[in-house]
C-alpha positions as CSV (number, residue, x, y, z in Angstrom):
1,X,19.6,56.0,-19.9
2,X,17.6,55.3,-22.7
3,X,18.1,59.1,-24.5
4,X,21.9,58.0,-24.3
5,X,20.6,55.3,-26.4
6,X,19.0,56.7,-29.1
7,X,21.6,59.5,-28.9
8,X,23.9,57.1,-30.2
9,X,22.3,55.4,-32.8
10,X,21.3,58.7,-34.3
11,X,25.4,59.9,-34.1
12,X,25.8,56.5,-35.6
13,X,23.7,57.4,-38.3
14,X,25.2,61.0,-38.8
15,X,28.6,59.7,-38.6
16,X,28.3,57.3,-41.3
17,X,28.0,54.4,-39.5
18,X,25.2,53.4,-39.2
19,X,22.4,52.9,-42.7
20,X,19.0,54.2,-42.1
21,X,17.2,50.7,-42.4
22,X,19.2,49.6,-39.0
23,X,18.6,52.5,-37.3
24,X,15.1,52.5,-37.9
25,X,15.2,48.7,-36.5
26,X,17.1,49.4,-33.9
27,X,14.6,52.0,-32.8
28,X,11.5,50.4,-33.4
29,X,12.6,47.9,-30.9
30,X,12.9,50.5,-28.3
31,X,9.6,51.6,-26.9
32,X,9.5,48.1,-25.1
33,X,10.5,44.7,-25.1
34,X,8.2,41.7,-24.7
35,X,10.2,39.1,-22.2
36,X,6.7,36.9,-23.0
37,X,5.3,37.3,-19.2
38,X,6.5,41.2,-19.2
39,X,6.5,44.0,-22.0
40,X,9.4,46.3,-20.5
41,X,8.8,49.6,-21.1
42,X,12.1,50.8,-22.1
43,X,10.5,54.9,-23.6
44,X,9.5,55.6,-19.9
45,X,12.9,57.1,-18.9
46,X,12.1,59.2,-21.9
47,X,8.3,60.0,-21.5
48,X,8.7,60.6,-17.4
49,X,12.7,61.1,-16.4
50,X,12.6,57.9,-14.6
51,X,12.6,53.6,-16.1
52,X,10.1,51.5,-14.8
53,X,10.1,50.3,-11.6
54,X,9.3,46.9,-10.6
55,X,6.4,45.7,-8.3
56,X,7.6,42.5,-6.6
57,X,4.6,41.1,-5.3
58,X,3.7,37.9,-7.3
59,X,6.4,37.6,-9.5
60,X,9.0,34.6,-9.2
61,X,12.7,35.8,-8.6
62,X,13.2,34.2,-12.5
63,X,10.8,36.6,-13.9
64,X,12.2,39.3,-12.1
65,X,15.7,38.3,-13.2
66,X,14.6,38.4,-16.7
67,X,13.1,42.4,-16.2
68,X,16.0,43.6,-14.5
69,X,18.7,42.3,-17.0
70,X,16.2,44.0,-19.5
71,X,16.4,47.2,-17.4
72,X,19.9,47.0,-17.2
73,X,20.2,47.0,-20.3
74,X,19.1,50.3,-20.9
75,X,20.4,51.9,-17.5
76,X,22.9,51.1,-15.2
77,X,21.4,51.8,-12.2
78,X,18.3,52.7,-9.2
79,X,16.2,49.6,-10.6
80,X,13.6,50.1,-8.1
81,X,11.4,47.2,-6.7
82,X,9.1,47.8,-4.8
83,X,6.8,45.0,-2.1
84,X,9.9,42.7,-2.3
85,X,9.9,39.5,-0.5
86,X,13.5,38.6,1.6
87,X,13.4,35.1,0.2
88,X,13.1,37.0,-3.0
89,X,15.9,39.7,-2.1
90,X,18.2,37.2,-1.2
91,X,17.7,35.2,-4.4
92,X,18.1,38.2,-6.6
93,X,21.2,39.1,-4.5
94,X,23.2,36.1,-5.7
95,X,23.2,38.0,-9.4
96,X,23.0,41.9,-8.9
97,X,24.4,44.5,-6.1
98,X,21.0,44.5,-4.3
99,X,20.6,46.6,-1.4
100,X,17.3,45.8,0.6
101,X,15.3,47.4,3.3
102,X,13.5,44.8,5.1
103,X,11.4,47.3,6.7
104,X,9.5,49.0,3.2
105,X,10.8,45.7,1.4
106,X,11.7,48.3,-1.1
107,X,15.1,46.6,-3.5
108,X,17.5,49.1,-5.2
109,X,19.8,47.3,-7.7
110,X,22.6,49.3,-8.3
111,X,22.1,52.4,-6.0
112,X,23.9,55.2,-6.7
113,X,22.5,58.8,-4.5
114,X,22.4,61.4,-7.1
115,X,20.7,64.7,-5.9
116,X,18.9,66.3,-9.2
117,X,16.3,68.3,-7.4
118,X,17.4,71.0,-4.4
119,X,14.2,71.0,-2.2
120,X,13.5,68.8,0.3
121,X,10.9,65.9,1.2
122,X,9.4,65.8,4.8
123,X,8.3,62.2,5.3
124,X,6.1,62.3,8.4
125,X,4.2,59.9,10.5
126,X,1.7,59.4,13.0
127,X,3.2,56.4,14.8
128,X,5.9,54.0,14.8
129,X,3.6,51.1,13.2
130,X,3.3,53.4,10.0
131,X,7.5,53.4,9.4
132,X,7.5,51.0,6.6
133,X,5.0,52.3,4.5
134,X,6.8,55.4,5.3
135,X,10.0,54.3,4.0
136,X,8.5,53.1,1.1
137,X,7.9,56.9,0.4
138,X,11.0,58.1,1.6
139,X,13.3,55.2,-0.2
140,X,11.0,56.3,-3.7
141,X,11.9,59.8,-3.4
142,X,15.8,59.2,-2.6
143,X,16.3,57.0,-5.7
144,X,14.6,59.7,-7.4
145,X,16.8,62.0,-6.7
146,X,15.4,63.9,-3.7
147,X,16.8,64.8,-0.3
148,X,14.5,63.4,2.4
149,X,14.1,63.8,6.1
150,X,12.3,62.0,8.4
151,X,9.8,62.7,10.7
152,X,8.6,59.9,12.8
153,X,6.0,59.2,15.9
154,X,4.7,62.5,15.7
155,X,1.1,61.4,15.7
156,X,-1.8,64.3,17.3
157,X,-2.0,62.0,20.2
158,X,0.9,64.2,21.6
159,X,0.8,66.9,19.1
160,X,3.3,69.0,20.9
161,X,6.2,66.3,19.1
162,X,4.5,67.6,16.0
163,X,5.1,70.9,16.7
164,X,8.2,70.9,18.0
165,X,9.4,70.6,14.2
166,X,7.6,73.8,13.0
167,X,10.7,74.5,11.4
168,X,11.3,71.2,9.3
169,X,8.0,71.6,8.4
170,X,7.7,75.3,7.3
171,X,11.3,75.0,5.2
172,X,10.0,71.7,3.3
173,X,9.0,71.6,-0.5
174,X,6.6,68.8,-0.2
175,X,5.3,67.0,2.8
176,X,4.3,63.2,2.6
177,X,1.8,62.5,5.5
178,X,1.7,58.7,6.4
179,X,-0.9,57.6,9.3
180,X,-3.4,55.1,10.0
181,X,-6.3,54.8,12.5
182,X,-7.8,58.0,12.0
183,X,-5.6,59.8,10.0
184,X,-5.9,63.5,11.3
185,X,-2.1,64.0,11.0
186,X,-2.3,64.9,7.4
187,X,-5.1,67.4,8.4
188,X,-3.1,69.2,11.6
189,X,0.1,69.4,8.8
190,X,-2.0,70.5,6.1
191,X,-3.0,73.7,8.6
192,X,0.8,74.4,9.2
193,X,2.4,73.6,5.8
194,X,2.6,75.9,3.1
195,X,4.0,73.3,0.8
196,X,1.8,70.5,-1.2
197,X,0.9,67.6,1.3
198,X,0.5,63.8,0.2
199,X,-1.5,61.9,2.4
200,X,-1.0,58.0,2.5
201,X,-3.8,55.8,5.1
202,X,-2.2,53.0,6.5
203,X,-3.6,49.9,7.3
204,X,-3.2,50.3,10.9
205,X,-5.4,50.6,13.6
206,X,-8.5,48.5,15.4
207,X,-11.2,46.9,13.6
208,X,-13.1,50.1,12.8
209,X,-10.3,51.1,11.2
210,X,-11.6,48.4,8.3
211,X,-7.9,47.9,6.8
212,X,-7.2,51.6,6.3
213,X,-10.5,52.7,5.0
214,X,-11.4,54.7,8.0
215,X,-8.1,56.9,7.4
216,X,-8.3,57.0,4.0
217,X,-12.2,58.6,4.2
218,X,-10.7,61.2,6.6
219,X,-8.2,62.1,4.8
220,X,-10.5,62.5,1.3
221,X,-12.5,64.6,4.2
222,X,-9.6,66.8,5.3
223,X,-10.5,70.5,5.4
224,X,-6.9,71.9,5.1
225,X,-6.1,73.4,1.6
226,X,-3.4,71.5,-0.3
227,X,-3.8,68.7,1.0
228,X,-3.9,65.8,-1.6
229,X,-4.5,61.8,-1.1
230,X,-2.9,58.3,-2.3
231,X,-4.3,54.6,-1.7
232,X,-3.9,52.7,1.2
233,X,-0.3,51.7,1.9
234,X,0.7,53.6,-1.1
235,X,4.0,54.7,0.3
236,X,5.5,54.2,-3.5
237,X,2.9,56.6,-5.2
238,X,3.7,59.2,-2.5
239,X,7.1,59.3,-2.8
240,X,6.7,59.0,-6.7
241,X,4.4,61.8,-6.4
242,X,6.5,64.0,-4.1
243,X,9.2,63.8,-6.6
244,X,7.5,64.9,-9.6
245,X,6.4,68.0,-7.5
246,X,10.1,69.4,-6.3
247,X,11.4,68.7,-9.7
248,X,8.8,71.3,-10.7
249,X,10.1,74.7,-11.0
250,X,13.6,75.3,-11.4
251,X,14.5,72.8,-8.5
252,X,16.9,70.4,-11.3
253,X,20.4,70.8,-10.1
């Protein structure tokens, strides 16, 4: 990690081996480093508990060589990337220990499970068409450090599947609600949880759906308490989110 880092250069420096002039420049070089088409941001593991995590989408496999190497460099592993193509993953996994899930297209270089919170993420969702955003969420959290468990196809269509899980959903921490076409399952959860809930639209649906929007505006309409709302096909800033919540509170391992 990057505090392992600077831990050593500063031992270095009490130690006697290390002058104050090449500390100082060793440091100063830390915060990030400019690849030219990428400033790496190498203080985030610091700033938020977790490095930076790569968005795949438009980026050649070279520049994302070039960011992981630079990540690597700094820690050894759960480089998360996130809307990764499989030409793309199969590129990258001619140089690094990839795993890939063709489903979220979420890449892991590296992965290693290491629980550091104790609570538990309840990924959730309306239909079998919203799984891979879902994933997205659920992969997020995992790397992060999270047990998950998944809920899938329990949409209000036949809300007796929903409630069939009362339990999974009273015992949970946080609760990430994925669903397109009209988006009422983060509602009918939000009314049962007592536990934060992250809503994430989907894309899904028929053409009044417009591309998610009608889920999203139902969801930003919810009347349920604690009920809170990502963009579109934001299965990444769900899980990201999720995560930051159960490490809240004495939940660290």
């Amino acid at each position: 990690m990057v505090s392992q880092h600077i831990l050593s250069v500063l031992k270095q420096v009490q130690d006697g081996n290390m002058d104050l002039h090449t500390a100082y420049e060793k440091l100063k070089i830390s915060p990030f480093e400019d690849l030219g088409y990428a400033k790496i941001d190498h203080h985030r593991a610091i700033r938020q508990g977790t490095p930076e995590v790569i968005y795949g989408a438009g980026k050649t496999t070279e520049q994302m060589k070039g960011i992981i190497h630079s990540l690597l460099s700094h820690c050894s592993q759960n480089i998360l990337i996130t809307r990764l193509s499989p030409e793309s993953a199969s590129e990258l996994a001619e140089h690094f220990d990839l795993f890939y899930d063709k489903l979220s297209h979420v890449g892991i270089v590296n992965h290693r499970q290491e629980l550091t919170a104790s609570g538990t993420i309840l990924v959730a969702t309306g239909g079998t068409s919203d799984i891979p955003v879902a994933e997205e969420a659920a992969l997020t959290a995992s790397v992060l450090g999270n047990p998950v468990e998944r809920l899938y196809d329990v949409g209000v269509a036949g809300i007796h599947r929903l409630l069939s899980h009362a339990e999974s959903i009273a015992s949970a921490t946080v609760i990430v609600a994925v669903a397109g076409m009209e988006g009422a399952l983060a509602s009918v959860i939000g009314g049962l949880a007592d536990c934060p809930v992250i809503a994430v639209p989907t894309s899904v649906g028929y053409g009044a759906n417009f591309n998610g929007l009608s889920a999203l505006l139902s969801m930003l309409n919810s009347c349920a308490s604690g009920v809170s709302v990502v963009n579109i096909d934001n299965g990444f800033g769900a899980g990201y989110l999720a995560s930051m919540i159960n490490h809240i509170g004495g939940n660290h391992s």
